[in-house]
C-alpha atoms as one frame of an Amber mdcrd trajectory, in Angstrom:
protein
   2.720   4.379  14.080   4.221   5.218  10.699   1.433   5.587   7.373   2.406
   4.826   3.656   2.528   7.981   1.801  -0.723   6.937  -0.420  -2.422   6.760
   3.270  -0.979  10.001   4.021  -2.001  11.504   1.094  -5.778  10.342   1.452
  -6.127  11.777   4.923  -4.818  15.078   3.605  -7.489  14.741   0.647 -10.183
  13.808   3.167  -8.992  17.187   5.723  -8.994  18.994   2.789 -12.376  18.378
   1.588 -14.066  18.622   4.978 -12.855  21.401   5.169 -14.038  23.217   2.168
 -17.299  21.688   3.205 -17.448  23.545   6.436 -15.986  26.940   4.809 -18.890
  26.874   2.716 -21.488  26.127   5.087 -19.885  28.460   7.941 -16.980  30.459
   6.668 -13.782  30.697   7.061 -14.263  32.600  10.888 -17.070  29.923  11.706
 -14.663  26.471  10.967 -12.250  25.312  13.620  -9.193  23.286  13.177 -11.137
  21.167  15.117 -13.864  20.923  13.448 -12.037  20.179   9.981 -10.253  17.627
  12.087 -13.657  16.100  12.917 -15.114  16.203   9.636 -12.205  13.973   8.087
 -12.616  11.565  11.122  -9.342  12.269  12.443  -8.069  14.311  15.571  -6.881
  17.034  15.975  -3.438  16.515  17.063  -2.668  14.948  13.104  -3.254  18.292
  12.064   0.078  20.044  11.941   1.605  16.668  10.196  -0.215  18.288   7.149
  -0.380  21.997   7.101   1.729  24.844   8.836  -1.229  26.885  10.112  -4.912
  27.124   9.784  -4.567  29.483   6.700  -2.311  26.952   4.977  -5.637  24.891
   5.396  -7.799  27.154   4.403  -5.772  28.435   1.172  -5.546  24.929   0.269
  -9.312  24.210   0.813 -10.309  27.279  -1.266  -8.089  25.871  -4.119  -9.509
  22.459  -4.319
């Protein structure tokens, strides 16, 4: 099933902020893809749709 772009966008926002969420309460070594998946309420096969690796994730987390 295709998304809109502003849909896409907002589940990328939502991964990215769970994700930071869990870095700080965990680090970086203690947060899963999974987890970060789970925290946005989304699973984890949608996660290479928006980032390359984990580190993309993370680099992106640590920025917002």
């Amino acid at each position: 099933m295709r998304v809109s772009r502003t849909e896409m966008d907002a589940s990328h926002h939502r991964i990215v902020e769970g994700a930071s969420r869990l870095m700080r309460e965990r680090g970086v070594s203690g947060m899963s893809v999974a987890d970060a998946m789970s925290a946005a309420d989304m699973t984890h096969g949608g996660f290479y749709r928006h980032f390359s690796s984990k580190d993309d994730l993370v680099a992106q987390a640590l920025e917002s």
